[in-house]
TIMARNU-919927 format. One line per 8 residues: for each residue x negated, y, z negated of N, C-alpha, C, O. Coordinates in Angstrom, 3 decimals, m for minus. Each point is the difference from the previous one (the first is absolute). Layout:
X/Y/Z/X/Y/Z/X/Y/Z/X/Y/Z ~ ... .
***
This chain:
140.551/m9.515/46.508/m1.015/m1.029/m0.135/m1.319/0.528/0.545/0.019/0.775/0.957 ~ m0.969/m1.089/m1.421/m1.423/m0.009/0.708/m0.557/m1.166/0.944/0.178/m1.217/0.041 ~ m0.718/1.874/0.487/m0.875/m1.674/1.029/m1.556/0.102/m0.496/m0.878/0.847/m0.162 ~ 1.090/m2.190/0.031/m1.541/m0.491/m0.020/m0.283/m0.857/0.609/0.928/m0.610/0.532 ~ m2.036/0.233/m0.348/m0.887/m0.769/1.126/m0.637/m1.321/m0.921/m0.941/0.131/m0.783 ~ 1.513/m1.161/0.994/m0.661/m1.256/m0.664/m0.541/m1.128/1.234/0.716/m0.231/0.974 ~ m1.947/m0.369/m1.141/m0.312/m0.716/0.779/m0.082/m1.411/m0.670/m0.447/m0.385/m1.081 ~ 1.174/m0.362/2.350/0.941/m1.643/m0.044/m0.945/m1.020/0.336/m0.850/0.487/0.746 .
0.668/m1.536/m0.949/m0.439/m1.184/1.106/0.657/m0.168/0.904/1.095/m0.272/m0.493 ~ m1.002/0.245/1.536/0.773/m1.055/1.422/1.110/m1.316/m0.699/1.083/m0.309/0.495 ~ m1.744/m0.360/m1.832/0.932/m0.676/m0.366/1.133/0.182/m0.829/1.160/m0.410/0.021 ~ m1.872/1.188/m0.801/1.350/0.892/m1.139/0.790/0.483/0.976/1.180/m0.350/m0.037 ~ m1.532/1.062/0.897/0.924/0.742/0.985/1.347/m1.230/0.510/1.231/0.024/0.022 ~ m2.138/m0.867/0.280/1.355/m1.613/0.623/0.439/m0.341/m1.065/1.120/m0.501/0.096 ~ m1.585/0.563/m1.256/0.529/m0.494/m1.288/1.513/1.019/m0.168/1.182/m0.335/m0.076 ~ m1.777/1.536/0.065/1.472/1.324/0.153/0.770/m0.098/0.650/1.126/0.134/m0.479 .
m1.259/m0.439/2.024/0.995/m0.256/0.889/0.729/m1.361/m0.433/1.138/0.136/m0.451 ~ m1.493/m1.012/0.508/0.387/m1.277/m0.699/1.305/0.177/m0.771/1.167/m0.303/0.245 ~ m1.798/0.920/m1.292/1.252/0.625/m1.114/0.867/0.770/0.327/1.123/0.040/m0.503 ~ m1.594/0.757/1.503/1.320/0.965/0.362/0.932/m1.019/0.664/1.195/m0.097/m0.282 ~ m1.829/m0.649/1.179/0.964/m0.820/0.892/0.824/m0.716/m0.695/1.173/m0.194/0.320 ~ m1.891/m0.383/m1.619/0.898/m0.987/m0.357/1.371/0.647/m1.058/1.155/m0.401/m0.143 ~ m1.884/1.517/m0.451/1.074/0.838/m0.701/1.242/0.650/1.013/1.011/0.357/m0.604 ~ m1.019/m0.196/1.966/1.124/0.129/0.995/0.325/m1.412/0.303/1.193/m0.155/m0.262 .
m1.582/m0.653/0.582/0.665/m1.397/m0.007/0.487/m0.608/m0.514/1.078/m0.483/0.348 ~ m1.909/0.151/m1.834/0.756/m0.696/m1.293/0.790/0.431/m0.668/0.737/m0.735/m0.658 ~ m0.631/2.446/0.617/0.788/0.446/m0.856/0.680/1.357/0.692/0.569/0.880/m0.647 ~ m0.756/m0.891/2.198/0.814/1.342/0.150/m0.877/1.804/m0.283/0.240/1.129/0.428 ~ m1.161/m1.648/m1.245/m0.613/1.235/m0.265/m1.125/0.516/0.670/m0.977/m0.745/m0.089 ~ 0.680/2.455/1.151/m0.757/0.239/0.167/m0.964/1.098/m0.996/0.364/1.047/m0.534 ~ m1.310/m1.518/0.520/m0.802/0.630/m0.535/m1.502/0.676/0.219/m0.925/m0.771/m0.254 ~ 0.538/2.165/0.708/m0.947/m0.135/0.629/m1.319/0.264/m0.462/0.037/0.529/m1.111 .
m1.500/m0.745/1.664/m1.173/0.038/m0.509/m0.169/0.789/m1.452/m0.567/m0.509/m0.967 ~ 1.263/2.089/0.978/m0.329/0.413/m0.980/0.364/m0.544/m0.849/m0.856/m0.625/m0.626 ~ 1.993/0.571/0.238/0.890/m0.433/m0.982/m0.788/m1.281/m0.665/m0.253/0.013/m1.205 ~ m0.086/m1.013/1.960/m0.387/m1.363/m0.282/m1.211/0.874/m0.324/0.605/0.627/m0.870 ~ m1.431/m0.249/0.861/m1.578/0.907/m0.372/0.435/0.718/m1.619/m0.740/m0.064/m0.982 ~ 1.913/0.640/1.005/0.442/0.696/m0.996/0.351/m1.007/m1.046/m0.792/0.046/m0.941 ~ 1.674/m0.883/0.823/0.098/m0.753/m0.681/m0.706/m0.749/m0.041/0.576/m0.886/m0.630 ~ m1.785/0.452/0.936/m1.438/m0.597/m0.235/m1.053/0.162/m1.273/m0.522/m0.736/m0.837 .
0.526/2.450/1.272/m0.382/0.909/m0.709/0.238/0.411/m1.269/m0.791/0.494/m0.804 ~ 2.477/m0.849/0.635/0.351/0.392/m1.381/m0.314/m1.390/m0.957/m0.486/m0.096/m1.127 ~ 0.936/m0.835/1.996/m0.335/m1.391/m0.588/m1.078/m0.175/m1.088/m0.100/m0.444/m1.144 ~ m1.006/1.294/2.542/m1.082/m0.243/m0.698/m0.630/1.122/m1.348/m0.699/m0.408/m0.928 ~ 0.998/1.381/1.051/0.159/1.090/m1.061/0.419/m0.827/m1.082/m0.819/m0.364/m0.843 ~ 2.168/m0.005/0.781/0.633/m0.852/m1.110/m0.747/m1.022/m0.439/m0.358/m0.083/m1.175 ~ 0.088/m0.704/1.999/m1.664/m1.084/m0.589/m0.988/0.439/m0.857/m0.518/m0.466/m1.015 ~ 0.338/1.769/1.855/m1.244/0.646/m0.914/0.053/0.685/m1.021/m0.988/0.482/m0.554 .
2.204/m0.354/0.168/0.121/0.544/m1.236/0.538/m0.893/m0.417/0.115/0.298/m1.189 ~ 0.317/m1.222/1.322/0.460/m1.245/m0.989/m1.464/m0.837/m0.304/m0.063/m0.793/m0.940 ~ m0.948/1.019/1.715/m0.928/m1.210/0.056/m1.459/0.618/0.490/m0.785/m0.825/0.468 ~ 0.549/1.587/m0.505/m0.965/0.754/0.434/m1.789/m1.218/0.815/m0.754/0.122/0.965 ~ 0.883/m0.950/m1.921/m1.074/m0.889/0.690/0.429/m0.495/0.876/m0.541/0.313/1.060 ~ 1.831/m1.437/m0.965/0.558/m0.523/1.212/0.004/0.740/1.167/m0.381/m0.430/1.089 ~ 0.875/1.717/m1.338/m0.042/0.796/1.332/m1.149/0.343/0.569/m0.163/0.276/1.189 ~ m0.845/m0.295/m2.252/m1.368/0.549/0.460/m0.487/m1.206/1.519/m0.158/0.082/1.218 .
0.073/m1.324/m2.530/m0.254/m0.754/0.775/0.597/m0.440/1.583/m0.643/m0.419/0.962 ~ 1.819/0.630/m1.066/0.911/0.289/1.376/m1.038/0.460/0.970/m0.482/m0.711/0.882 ~ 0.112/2.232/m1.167/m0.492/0.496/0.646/m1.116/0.132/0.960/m0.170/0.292/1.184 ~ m0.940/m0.855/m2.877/m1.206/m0.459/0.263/m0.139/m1.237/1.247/m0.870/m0.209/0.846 ~ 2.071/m0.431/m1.155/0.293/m1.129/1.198/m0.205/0.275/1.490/m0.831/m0.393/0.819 ~ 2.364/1.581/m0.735/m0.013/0.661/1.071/m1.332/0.580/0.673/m0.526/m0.357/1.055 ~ 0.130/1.338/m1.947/m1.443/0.324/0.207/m1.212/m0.972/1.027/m0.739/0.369/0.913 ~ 0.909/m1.444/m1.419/m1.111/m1.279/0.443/m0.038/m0.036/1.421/m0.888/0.127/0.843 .
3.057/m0.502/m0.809/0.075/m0.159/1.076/m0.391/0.961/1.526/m0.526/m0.432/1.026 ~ 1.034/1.969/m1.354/m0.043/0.578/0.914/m1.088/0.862/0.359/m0.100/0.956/0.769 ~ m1.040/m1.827/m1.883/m1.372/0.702/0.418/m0.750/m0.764/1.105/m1.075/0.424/0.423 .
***
């Protein structure tokens, strides 16, 4: 694997933990940051080639926010 360096909000970050917690609680499963980042990622690949504006716009969203 490679590492890369992505920068989070403070809230996405509680939003991640959140999910991890509840995916070991509700269902037994741990799963950690990358993984949940990785499968994020592909998600969104798959969007964008299924949908190329939707995803844009995703982005453009994101964008707003973390400027």
């Amino acid at each position: 694997m490679t590492r890369a360096t992505f920068y989070l909000d403070p809230s996405l970050m509680t939003e991640i933990e959140i999910a991890m917690l509840k995916m070991r609680t509700a269902h037994g499963y741990r799963a950690g940051k990358s993984a949940i980042a990785r499968a994020a990622l592909r998600s969104f690949i798959a969007e964008f080639e299924a949908n190329p504006t939707t995803a844009i716009a995703r982005v453009e969203a994101e964008q707003v926010k973390g400027e």
